[in-house]
Structures are given as structure tokens and as C-alpha cells.
C-alpha positions in Angstrom: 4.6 -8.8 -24.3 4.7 -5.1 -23.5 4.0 -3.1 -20.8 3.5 0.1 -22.8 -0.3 1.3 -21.6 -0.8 3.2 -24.9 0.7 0.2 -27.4 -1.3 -2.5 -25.5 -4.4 0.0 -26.6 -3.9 0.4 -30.2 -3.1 -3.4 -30.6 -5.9 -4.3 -28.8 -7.5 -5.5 -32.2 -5.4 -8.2 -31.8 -7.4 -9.8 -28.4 -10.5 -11.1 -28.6 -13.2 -8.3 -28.1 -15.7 -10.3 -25.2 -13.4 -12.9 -23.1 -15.4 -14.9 -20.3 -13.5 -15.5 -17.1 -14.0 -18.0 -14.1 -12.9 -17.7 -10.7 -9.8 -20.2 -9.4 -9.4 -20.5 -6.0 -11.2 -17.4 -4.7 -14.8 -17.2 -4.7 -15.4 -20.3 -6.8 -18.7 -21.2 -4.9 -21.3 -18.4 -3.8 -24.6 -18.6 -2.5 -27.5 -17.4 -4.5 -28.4 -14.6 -2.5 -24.0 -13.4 -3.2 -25.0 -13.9 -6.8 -27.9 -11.5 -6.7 -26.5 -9.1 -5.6 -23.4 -8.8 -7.8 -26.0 -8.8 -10.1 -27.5 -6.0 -9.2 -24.3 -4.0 -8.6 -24.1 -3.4 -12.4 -25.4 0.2 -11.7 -24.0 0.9 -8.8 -21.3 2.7 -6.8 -19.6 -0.6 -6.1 -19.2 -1.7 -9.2 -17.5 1.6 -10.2 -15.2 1.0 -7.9 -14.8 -2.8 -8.7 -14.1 -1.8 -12.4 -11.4 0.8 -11.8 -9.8 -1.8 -9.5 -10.1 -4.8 -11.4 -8.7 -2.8 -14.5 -6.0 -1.8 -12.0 -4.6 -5.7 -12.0 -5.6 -6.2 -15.7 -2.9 -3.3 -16.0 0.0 -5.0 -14.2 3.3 -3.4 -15.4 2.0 -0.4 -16.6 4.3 2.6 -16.3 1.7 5.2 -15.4 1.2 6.7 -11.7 -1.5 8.8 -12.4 -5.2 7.1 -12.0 -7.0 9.7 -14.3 -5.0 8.9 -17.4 -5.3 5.0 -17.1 -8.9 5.3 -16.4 -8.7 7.8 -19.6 -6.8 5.1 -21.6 -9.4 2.1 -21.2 -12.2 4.6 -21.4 -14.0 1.5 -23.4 -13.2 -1.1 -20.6 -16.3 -3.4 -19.3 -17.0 -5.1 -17.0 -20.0 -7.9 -16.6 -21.5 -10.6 -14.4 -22.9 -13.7 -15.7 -25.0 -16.1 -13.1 -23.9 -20.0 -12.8 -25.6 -22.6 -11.3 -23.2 -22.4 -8.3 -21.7 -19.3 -8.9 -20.9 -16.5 -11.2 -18.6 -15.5 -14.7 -17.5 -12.1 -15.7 -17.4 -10.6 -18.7 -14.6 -8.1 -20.0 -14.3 -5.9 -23.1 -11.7 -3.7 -24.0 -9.4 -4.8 -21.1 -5.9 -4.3 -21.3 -4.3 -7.0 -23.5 -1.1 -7.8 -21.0 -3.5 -9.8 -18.9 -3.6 -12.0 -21.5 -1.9 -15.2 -23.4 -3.2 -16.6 -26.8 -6.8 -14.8 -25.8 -6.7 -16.2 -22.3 -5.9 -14.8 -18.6 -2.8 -15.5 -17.0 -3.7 -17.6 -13.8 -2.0 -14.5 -11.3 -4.0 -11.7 -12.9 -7.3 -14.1 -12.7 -6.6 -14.9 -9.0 -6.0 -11.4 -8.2 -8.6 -10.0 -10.2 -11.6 -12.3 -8.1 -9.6 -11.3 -4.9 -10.8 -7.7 -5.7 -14.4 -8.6 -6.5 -14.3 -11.0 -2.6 -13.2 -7.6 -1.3 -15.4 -5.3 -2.6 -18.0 -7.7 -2.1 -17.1 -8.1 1.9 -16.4 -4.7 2.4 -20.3 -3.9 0.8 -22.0 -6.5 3.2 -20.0 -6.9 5.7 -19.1 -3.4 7.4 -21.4 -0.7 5.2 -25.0 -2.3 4.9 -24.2 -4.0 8.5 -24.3 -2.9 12.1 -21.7 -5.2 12.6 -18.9 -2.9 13.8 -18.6 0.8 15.2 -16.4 3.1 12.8 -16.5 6.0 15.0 -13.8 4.0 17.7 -10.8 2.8 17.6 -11.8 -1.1 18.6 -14.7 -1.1 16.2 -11.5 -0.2 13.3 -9.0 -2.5 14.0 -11.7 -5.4 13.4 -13.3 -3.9 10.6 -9.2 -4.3 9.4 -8.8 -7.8 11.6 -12.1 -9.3 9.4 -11.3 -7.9 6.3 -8.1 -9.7 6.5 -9.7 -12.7 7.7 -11.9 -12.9 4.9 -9.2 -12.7 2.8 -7.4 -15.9 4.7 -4.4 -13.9 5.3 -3.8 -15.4 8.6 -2.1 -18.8 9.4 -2.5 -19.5 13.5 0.7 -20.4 15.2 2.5 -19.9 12.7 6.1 -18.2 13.6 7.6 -17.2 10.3 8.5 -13.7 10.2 6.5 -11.3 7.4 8.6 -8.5 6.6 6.9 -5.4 5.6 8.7 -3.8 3.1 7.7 0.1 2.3 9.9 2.6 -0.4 9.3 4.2 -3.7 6.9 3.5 -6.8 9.5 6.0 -8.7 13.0 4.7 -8.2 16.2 4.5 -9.7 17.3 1.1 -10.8 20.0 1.1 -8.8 17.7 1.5 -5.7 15.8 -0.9 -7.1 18.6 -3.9 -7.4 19.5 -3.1 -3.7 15.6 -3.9 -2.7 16.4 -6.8 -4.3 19.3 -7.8 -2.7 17.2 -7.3 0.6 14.6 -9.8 -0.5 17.3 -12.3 -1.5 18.8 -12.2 2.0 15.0 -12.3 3.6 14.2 -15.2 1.5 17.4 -17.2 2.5 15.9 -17.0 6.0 12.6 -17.7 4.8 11.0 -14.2 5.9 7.4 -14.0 4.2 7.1 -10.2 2.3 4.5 -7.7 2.5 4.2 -5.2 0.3 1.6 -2.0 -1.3 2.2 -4.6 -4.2 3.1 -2.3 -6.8 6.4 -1.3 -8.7 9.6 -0.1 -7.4 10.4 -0.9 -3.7 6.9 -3.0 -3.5 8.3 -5.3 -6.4 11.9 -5.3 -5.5 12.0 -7.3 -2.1 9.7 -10.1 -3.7 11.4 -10.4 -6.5 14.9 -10.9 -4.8 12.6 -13.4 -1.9 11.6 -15.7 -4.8 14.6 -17.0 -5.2 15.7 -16.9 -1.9 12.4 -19.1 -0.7 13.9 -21.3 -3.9 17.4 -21.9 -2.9 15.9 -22.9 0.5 13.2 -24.9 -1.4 10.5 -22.8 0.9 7.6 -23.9 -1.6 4.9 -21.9 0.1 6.3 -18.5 0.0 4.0 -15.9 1.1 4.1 -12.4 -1.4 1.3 -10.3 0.2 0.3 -7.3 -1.6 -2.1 -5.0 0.7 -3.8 -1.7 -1.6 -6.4 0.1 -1.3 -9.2 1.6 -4.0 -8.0 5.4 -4.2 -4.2 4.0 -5.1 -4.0 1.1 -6.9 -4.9 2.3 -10.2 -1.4 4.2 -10.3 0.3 1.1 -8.4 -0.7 -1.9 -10.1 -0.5 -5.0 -8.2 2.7 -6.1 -9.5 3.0 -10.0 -11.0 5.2 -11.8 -8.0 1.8 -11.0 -5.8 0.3 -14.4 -4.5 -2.0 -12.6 -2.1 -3.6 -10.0 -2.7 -6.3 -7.9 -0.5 -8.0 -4.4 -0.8 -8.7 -2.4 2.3 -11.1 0.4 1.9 -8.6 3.6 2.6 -5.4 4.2 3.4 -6.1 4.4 7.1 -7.0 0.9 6.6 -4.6 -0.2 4.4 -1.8 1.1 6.8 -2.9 -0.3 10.1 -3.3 -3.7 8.2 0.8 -3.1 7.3 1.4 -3.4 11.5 -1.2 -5.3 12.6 0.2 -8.0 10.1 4.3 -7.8 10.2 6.2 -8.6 12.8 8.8 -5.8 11.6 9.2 -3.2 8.8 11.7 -2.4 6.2 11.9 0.9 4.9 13.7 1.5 1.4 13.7 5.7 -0.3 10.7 6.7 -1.6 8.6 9.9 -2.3 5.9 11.6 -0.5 4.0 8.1 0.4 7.3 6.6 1.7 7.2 9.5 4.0 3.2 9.0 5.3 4.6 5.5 6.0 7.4 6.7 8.3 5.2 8.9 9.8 2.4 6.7 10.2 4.4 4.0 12.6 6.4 6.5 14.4 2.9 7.8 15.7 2.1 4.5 16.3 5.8 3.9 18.1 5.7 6.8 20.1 2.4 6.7 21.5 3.1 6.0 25.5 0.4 3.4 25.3 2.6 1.7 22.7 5.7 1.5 26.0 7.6 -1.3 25.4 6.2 -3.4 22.9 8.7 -4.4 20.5 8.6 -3.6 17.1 11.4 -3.4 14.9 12.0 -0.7 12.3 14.8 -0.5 9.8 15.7 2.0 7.3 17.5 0.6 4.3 19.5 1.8 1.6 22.9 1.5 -0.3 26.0 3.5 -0.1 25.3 5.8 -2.7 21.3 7.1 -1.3 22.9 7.1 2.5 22.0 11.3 2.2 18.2 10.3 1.8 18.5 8.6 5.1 20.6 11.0 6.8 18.0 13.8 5.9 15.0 11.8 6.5 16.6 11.6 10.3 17.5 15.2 10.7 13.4 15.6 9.3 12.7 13.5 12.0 15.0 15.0 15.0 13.8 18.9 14.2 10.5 18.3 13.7 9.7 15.3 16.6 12.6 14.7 18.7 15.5 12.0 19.8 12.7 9.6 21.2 11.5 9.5 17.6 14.8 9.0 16.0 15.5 5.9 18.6 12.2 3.9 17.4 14.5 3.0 13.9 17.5 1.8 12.9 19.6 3.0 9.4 21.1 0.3 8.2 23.7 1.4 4.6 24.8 -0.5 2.0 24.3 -3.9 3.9 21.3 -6.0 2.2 22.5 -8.8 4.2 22.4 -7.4 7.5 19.1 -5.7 7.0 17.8 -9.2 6.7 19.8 -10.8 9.8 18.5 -7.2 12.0 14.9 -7.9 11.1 15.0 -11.8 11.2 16.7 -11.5 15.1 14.5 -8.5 16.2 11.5 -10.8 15.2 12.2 -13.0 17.7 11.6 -10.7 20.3 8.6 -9.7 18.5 7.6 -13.5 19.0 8.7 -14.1 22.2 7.1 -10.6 23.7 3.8 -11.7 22.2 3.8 -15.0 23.2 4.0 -13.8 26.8 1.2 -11.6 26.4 -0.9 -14.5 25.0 -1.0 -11.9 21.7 -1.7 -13.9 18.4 1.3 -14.5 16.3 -0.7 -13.0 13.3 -2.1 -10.1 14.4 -0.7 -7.3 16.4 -3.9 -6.8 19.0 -1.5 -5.1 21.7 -0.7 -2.1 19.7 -3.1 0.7 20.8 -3.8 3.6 17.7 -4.6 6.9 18.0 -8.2 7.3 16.6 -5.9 10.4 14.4 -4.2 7.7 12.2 -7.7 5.5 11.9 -10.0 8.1 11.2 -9.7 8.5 6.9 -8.8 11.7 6.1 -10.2 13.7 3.4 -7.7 15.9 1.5 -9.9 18.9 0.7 -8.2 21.9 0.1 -10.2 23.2 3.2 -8.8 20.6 5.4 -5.2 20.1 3.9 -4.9 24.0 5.0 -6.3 23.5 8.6 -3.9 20.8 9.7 -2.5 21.3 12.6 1.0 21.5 12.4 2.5 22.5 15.5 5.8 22.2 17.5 3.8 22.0 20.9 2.1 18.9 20.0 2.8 15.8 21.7 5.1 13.9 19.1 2.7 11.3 18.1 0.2 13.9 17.4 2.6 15.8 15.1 2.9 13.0 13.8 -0.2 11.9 12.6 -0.7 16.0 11.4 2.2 15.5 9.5 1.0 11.8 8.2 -2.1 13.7 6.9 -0.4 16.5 4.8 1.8 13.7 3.2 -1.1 11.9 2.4 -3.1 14.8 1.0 0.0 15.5 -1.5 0.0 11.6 -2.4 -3.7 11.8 -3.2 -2.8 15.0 -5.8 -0.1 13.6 -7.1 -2.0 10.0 -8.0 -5.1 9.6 -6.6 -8.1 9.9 -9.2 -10.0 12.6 -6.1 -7.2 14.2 -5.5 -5.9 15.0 -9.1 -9.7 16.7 -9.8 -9.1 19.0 -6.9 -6.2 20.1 -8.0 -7.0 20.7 -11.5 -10.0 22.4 -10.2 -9.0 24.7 -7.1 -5.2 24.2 -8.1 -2.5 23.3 -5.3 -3.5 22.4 -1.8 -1.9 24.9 0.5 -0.6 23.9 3.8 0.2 26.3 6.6 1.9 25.6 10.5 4.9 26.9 12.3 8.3 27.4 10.6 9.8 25.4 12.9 7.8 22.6 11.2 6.7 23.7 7.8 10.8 24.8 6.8 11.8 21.2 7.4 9.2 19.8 5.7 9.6 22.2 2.6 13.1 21.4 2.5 12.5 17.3 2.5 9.6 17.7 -0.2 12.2 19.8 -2.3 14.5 17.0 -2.1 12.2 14.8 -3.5 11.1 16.7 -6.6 15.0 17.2 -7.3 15.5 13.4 -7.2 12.7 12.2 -9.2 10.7 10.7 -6.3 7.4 12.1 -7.0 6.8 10.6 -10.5 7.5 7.0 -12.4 10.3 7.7 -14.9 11.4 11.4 -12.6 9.4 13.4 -15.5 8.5 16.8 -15.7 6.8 17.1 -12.0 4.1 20.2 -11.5 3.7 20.4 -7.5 0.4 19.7 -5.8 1.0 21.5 -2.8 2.5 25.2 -1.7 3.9 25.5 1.7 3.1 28.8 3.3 6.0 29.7 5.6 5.7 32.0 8.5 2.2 32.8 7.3 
């Protein structure tokens, strides 16, 4: 079966034009007022965004980071309901042909594929046409993110096995690859349950190398959690080892999810979103409100990629501090003790809540910054008014800096951000030299190593960083 986007469309001949599909597991029973009104998103909004996500997991394997050209390859792609007596059918034509075997859906890409359609469902009635929770505070956020997850039944109460979240590169080496691997192995052995952005690279890696870990200790329930979110999955498929699989409604979302979920992170090289995520949970970490609450945070890579790590921490030191480098630990060439580190630290993650009478699977003690909850739009206009200064407090340098990764993440793959850059060109970001020479010297680094595109192709920058102006 290939994986090639552009083959899989000129063979499409070969698949049955109109194939009917049923939910399994997920959303196999809806009342009829549910069924009404996917009916009537046909025209809608939401059902624009249910069709580029759903051909997002149709697309598992693909190659292609960039949302405009897969949404450009299955042009044709539709999408349909049909009503049941207890429930409801969909329709597809012209979807990508690796979803299928002899004319019919593999079972992962089915399960996943109604897990989008319960999200976008919940996400429509639940929190915008409701008065159900307050957006503009931070409380009102963390249970729009606490329900969503609910919904999706991502929790298990009392339940003390450790989820590792696992954060890197969609566009890495293979090399980097097999060592993410190795990580999962050794997390497996000790039964550690993986989360994920579910895509390829360093979100595929860990559960790959977990499966057979969970298999050698005959773990039969092994937990491969995949959390995306609209703007990004298109250029990071949900890759096949996903069992679980839930859609937040923006990256803000998507990230606090990430830490309210695992009881630790794991941090393998990456590109600019790799970076957002480091950034992210050291504004998180260094927030004084966030005193003593343990957390552990490792970053992970072998012998030969040790420099990424090494200038990721000098990134860190000049631009927030020693407090900020002590939050993590860099752990080289060492898959098995990045597994033992995070399985031990866990247990004071356990114990700690447990004292607090804080659930075991969700992190209610951490406090966020309304900065990392409110989404941010990556306008050109307000990519070029963040505030990147050295007198901040660290955790709101932070989150500035969080922002202007993000913004370059959304022009490099998001389907928004790539129109405003073809339109306006690159976003331009301005601040101190103190801060914006560091940072002009990491993102060089990663356009020299590949890191900003699947395959390290031809890269045209989405960003210009004004120095001293």
C-alpha cells in the first residue's frame, strides 16, 4: 500500500467511487435531535472543518506538511451524512485510497475518523452554542479542556500508570527517529502509557517502540493517545499506532490538555513547534504560582544531536535565565534512562497529588497564565507587536516567545497561516537584541538541519527577524 499522496490520487480509479461507513465504538448510538443536527451541518462552517479533519486521518502516512496542498490534492473529497434509525452513516467520495483494504476502511482509520466527528460535534454544542463555560478566564478554559477530554473518555479514575508526553519533530532524521523509538521501548517495559500530537516523526517514534514494550510485558490495554487540533492536523496526520484519539479546538487547547493529562514530559529535537512546546511548559514551570509542584521535564536525544540540546539550553539561559534552565533535565544518548528518570519522577508526581487530594488524571493544581490560554492569532499585525522583552518576568517572556514560535508554525503549515504569507509575504517580528539575536540564531539552526520541512526540502522562511530595529 503506498503512502505517496499524489500516487494514491491517480489510482484512485481503483477504489470504489461512494463507500458507506458506520461508526465502531464511538458514537454508535445518537439521539435524534444529534442526528438533526449533523444533518444540517452539511452547509455549514463545522462541516468544513469536519471534512478537512476527517480527510486529515483518511490521509494517515502521507508525507506532506503543508495543509494547502493536501486540501489541493483531494480537491474532489466528500463528505455525507446518512440518518439511521438509531443513529447515522457517512458517505465519502474521492477519499484517499490508504484508508482502505479490498474497498473497505481499516478499523483504526474508522475509529479515529468518528472520534473527529464526536469532537466537532461536542465542541459545536457543548462550549460555542452554550453558556456553559466562560472563555474569557482562565477556570472557565481549563474545563472547557477538562470536558472536552471527558467527552472523549480519556480519563480512567485512580488509575496510577504514568502517561508520558512525548513532544519532538514532524521532520526528522531517521536516525532521530530510531532513538524515539528506543525511548518508547524502554517506557513500554515499565508500562508508561504515551501521549503524543499523533503525527509522524517524534509523535510516531515513542509509540511505535511502546507497542512492543507493553507486548513483552503482555500490557494488553496500552494506551497511544494522540491529542491535535483543527489548524494542524491536516500536515500531521494522525499516525496508525493511535488508539485514542481527540481534537481540541486550538493550539492553546491542545497544549494545556498535553499537562493537564501527563504526569511528565519527554522532549525529543524538533523544529519551530518543538520549540512552542518548550516554551509553553517552562511558562507554565516558572510561574511562582506553579512553586513546588512537581513536574518532571526531560530533554532527550542521542550522542550524535547532543549540540541541539546544548543550544536549545544556552536559548534558554540568555534569553530567561538559570531558574528556567533548572525546570529540565538533558538526558544523551541514554533511551533507557530517559525512561527510568520519567518513570521515578512520576512517583513524586503521584504521591504530591495524592496529598493535595488532586486527581491522578488531571493536573487541577497547575495555575496558567491567561497569556498561554488565550488563542493567539498570528496576523502579521500582531506577530509584529509581540512583546519581546528582556525586562519581562520570565514566564511572560515566555509565553511572548511561545506566540512568535507559534505564528511561524502556523506559516510554515497551517492552512491560515500559509494564505497570509502568500498574501502579505513573511510575518516580521521585532523586540530587543538581547532577545531577538538568540532567537535568530536558534531558528537558523533549524533551517540548516532540515527541521522546518518533512524530507529537509527546499525551505522559503515565513518569518524575518528585525534586529536592533
Amino acid at each position: 500500500m503506498t503512502n505517496n499522496p499524489m500516487q494514491n490520487k491517480s489510482n484512485a480509479k481503483n477504489e470504489p467511487h461512494w463507500i458507506t461507513v458506520s461508526p465502531e465504538s464511538t458514537m454508535e448510538v445518537l439521539s435524534a435531535a444529534e442526528v438533526d443536527q449533523l444533518a444540517a451541518l452539511a452547509d455549514s462552517e463545522a462541516h468544513s472543518l469536519f471534512r478537512q479533519c476527517a480527510l486529515a486521518v483518511l490521509n494517515a502516512g502521507s508525507t506532506i506538511d503543508d495543509t494547502s496542498v493536501v486540501l489541493d490534492i483531494y480537491s474532489d473529497f466528500k463528505i455525507k451524512f446518512i440518518r439511521q434509525s438509531r443513529g447515522i452513516k457517512l458517505v465519502l467520495s474521492d477519499a484517499p485510497p490508504a484508508a482502505f483494504v479490498d474497498g473497505k476502511m481499516i478499523r483504526g482509520i474508522r475509529k479515529q475518523l468518528f472520534s473527529v466527528l464526536r469532537d466537532v460535534l461536542y465542541v459545536l454544542n457543548e462550549i460555542m452554542q452554550s453558556n456553559r463555560f466562560d472563555l474569557n478566564n482562565s477556570e472557565g478554559i481549563t474545563n472547557v479542556v477538562f470536558h472536552i477530554l471527558r467527552n472523549a473518555n480519556l480519563f480512567t479514575e485512580s488509575n496510577q500508570t504514568p502517561i508520558a508526553v512525548c513532544w519532538g519533530g514532524h521532520s526528522i532524521s531517521r536516525e532521530e527517529y530510531d532513538f524515539t523509538k528506543d525511548v518508547g521501548y524502554h517506557l513500554g517495559l515499565r508500562e508508561i502509557n504515551i501521549i503524543t500530537g499523533c503525527g509522524p516523526g517524534a509523535m510516531k517514534g515513542p509509540m511505535k517502540g511502546a507497542t512492543i514494550g507493553h507486548a513483552k510485558q503482555h500490557t494488553r490495554k496500552g494506551r497511544y493517545i494522540g491529542i491535535t487540533e483543527p489548524g494542524i492536523i491536516a500536515a500531521e496526520s494522525p499516525n496508525p499506532i493511535v488508539n485514542e484519539l481527540v481534537i481540541l479546538p486550538d493550539i492553546e487547547k491542545r497544549l494545556e490538555a498535553f499537562v493537564r493529562t501527563g504526569h511528565g514530559i519527554i522532549v525529543f529535537p524538533g523544529g519551530a513547534g518543538t520549540a512552542e512546546e518548550i516554551l509553553y511548559i517552562l511558562g507554565i514551570l516558572l510561574h511562582p504560582k506553579n512553586k513546588g509542584i512537581p513536574y518532571p521535564l526531560i530533554f532527550a536525544c542521542s550522542k550524535k544531536n547532543e549540540d541541539y540540546f546544548k543550544q536549545i539550553d544556552e536559548f534558554i539561559g540568555v534569553t530567561l535565565g538559570a531558574e528556567a534552565q533548572s525546570k529540565y533535565t538533558i538526558i544523551t544518548d541514554d533511551p533507557e534512562e530517559v525512561a527510568r528518570t520519567l518513570n521515578h519522577l512520576s512517583e513524586d508526581v503521584f504521591t504530591y497529588r495524592k496529598h493535595h487530594k488532586d486527581a491522578f488524571y488531571f493536573n487541577w493544581m497547575l495555575y496558567l497564565d491567561p497569556d498561554l490560554q488565550t488563542p493567539f492569532d498570528p496576523t502579521h499585525t500582531n506577530m509584529s507587536k509581540l512583546d519581546l522583552s528582556p525586562g519581562l518576568p520570565p514566564h511572560k517572556l515566555a509565553a511572548s516567545l511561545r506566540k512568535a514560535f507559534s505564528g511561524i508554525v502556523a506559516g510554515n503549515v497551517k492552512e491560515q497561516g500559509l494564505k497570509a504569507i502568500r498574501q502579505f509575504g513573511p510575518y516580521k517580528i521585532h523586540g530587543d537584541p538581547a532577545i531577538l539575536s538568540p532567537l535568530d540564531k536558534l531558528l537558523a539552526t533549524f533551517v540548516k538541519q532540515g527541521r522546518m520541512k518533512i524530507g529537509g526540502g527546499t525551505y522559503n522562511p515565513c518569518y524575518e527577524v528585525i534586529v536592533g530595529d
